[in-house]
Backbone bond lengths (Angstrom), bond angles and torsions (degrees), N, CA, C in turn:
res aa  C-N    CA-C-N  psi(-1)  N-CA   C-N-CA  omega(-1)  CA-C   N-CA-C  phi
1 X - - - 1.438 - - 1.521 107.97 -
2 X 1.609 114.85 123.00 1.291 107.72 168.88 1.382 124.85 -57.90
3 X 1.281 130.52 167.18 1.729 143.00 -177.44 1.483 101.87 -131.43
4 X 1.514 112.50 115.15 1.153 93.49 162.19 1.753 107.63 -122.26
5 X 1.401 108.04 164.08 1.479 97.13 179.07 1.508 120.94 -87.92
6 X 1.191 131.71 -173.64 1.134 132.89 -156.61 1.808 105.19 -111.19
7 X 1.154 145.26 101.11 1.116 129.45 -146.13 1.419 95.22 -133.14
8 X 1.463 119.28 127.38 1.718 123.88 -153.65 1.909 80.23 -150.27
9 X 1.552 90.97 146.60 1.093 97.88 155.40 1.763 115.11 -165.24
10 X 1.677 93.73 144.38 1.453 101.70 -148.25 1.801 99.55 -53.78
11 X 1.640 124.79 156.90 1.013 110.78 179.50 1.982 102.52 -118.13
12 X 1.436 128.41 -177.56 1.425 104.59 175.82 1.644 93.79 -104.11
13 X 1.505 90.20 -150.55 1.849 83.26 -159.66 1.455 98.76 -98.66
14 X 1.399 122.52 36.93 1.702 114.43 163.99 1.417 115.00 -129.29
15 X 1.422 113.29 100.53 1.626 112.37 -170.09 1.755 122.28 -46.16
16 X 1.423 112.65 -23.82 1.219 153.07 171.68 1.345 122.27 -62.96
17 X 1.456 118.73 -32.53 1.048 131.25 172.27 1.856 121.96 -88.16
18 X 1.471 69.72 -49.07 1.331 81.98 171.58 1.738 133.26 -84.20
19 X 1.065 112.57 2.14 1.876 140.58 150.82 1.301 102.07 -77.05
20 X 1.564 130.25 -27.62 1.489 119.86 179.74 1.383 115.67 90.04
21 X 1.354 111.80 30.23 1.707 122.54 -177.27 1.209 93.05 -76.15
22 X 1.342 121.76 141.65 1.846 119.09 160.06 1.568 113.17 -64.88
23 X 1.122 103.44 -50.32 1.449 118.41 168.58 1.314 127.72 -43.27
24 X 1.766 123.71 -16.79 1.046 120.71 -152.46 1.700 116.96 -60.35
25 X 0.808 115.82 -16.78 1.987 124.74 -170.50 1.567 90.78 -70.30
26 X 1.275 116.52 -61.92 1.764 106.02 160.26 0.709 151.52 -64.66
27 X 1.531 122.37 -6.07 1.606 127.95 164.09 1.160 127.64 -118.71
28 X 1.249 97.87 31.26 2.477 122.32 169.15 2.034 92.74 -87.88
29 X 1.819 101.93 -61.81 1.029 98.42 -166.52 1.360 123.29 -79.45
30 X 1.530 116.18 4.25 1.337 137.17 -164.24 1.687 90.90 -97.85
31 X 1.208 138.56 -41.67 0.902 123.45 -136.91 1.540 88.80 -117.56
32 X 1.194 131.25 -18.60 1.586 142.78 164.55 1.389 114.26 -37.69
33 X 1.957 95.92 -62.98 1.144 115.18 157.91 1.716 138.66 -19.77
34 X 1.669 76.60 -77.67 1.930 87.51 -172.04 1.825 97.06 -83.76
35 X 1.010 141.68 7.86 1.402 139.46 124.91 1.415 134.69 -33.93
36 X 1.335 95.57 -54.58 1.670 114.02 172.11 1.794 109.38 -61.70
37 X 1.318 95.96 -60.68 1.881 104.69 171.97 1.455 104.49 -37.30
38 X 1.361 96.78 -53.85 1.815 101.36 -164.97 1.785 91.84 -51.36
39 X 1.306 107.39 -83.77 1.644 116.72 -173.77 1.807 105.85 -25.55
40 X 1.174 96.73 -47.37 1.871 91.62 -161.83 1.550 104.24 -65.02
41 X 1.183 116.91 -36.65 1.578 124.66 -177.29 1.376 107.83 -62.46
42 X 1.579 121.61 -59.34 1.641 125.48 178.06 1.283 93.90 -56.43
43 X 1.730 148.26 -51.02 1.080 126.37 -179.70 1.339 136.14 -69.27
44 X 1.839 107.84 -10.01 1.504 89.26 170.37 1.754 103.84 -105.46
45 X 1.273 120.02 17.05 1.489 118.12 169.01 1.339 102.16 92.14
46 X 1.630 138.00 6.23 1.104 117.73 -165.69 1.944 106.34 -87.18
47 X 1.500 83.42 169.72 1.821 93.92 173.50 1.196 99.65 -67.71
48 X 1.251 121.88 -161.31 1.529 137.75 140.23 1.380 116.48 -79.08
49 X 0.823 145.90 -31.06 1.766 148.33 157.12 1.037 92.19 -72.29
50 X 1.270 159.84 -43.02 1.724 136.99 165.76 1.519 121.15 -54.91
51 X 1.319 112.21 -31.42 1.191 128.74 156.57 0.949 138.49 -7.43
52 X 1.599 83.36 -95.14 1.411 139.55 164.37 1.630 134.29 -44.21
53 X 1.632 96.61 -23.36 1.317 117.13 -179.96 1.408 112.99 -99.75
54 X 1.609 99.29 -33.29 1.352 96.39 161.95 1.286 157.00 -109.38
55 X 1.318 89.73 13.35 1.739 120.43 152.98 1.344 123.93 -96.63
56 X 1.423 125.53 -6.37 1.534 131.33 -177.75 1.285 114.28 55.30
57 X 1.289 116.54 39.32 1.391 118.18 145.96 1.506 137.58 -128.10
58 X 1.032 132.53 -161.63 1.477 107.04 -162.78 1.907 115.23 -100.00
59 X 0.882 135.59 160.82 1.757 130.55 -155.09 1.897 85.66 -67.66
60 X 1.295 133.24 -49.50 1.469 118.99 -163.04 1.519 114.72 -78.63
61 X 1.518 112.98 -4.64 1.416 122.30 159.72 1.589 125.82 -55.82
62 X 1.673 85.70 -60.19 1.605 102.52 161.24 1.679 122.51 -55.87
63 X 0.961 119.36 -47.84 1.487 136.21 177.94 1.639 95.25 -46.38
64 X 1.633 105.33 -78.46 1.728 87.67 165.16 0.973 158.36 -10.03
65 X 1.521 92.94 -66.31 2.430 124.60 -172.12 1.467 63.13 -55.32
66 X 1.371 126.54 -87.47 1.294 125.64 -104.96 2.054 113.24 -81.36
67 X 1.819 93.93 -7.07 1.738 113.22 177.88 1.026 87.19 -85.11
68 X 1.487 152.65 4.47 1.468 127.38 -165.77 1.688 125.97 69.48
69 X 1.650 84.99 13.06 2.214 90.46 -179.62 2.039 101.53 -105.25
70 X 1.007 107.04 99.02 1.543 130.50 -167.09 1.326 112.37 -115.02
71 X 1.192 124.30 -4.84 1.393 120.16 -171.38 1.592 98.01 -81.88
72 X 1.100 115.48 145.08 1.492 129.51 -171.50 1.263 136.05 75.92
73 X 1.697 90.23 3.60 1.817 95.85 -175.62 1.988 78.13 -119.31
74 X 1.847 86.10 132.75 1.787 93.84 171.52 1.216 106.62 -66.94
75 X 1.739 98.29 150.89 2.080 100.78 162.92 1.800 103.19 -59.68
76 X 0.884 135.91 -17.84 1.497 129.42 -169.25 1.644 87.47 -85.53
77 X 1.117 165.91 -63.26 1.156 170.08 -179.88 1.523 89.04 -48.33
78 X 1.571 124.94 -71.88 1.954 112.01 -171.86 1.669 96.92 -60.11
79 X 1.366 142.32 -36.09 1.322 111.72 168.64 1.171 116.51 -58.62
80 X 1.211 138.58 -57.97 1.337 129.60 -168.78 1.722 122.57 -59.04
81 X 1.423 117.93 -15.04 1.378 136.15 153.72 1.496 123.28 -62.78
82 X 1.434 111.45 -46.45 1.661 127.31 169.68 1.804 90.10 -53.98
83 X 1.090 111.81 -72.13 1.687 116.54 -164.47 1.792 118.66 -64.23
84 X 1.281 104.52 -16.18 1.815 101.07 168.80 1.832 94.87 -94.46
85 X 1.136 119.11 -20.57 1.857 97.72 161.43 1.275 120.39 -79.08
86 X 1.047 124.73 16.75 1.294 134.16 174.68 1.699 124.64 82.90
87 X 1.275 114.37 45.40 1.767 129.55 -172.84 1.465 104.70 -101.89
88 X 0.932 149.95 162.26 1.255 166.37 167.07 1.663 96.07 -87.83
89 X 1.329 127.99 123.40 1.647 105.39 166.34 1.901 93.85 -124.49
90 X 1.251 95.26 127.00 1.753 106.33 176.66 1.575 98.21 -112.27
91 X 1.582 107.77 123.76 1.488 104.14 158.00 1.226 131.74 -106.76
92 X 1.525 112.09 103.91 1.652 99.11 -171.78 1.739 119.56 -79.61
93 X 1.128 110.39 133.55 1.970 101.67 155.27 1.155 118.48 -98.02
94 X 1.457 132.39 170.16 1.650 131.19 179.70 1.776 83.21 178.36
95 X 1.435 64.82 -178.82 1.747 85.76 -163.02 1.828 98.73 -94.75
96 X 1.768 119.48 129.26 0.803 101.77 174.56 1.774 144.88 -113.92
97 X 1.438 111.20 -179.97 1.632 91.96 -146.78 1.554 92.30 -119.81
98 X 1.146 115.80 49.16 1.632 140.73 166.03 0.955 128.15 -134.70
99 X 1.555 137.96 170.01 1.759 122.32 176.56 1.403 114.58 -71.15
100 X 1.435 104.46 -51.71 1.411 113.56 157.26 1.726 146.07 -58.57
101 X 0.977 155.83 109.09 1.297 133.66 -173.75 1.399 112.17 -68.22
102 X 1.658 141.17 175.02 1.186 131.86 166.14 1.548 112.31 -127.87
103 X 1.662 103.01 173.77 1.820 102.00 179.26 1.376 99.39 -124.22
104 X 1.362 110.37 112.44 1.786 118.20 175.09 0.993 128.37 -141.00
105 X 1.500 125.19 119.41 1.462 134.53 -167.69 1.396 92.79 -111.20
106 X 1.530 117.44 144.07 1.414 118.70 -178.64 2.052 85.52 -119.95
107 X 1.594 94.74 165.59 1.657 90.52 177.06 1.597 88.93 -135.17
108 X 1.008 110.13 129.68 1.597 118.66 178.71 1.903 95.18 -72.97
């Protein structure tokens, strides 16, 4: 019987980055986003044409957000989608205490 070993390796915290997207710094918080859409929609029971009606965009838009196909729709457009399902969206700035700064929306 062959053996093989178990070979893991740690990844950082952007799946995106670490696939080797150039893009990746925009599509961690992009995809957080249209996650949240996804969740808020299965939680209030709507169709996708319920959605759709009540986000003002069109049912294969939604169909998208919610497959994880986001490219071309701005994060300022997925905030404003988070907030007509009914989210609070607060953006804080501050000064930061890393080399890098970061982009993080928490959803209660």
């Amino acid at each position: 019987m062959a053996r093989y070993s178990e070979i893991t390796e740690e990844g950082s915290t952007n799946v995106y980055a670490d696939l080797g997207y150039g893009d990746a710094a925009e599509m961690q918080p992009k995809s957080q986003r249209a996650g949240e859409i996804a969740r808020a929609i299965k939680a209030r029971r709507l169709t996708q044409d319920g959605a759709a009606a009540l986000l003002g965009i069109d049912q294969s838009k939604v169909s998208r957000i919610t497959r994880g196909q986001f490219r071309g729709v701005s994060e300022a457009k997925l905030l404003e989608l988070v907030a007509k399902l009914g989210h609070e969206v607060t953006i804080v700035v501050g000064p930061v205490r890393r080399r890098a700064g970061k982009n993080e929306l928490q959803f209660a």
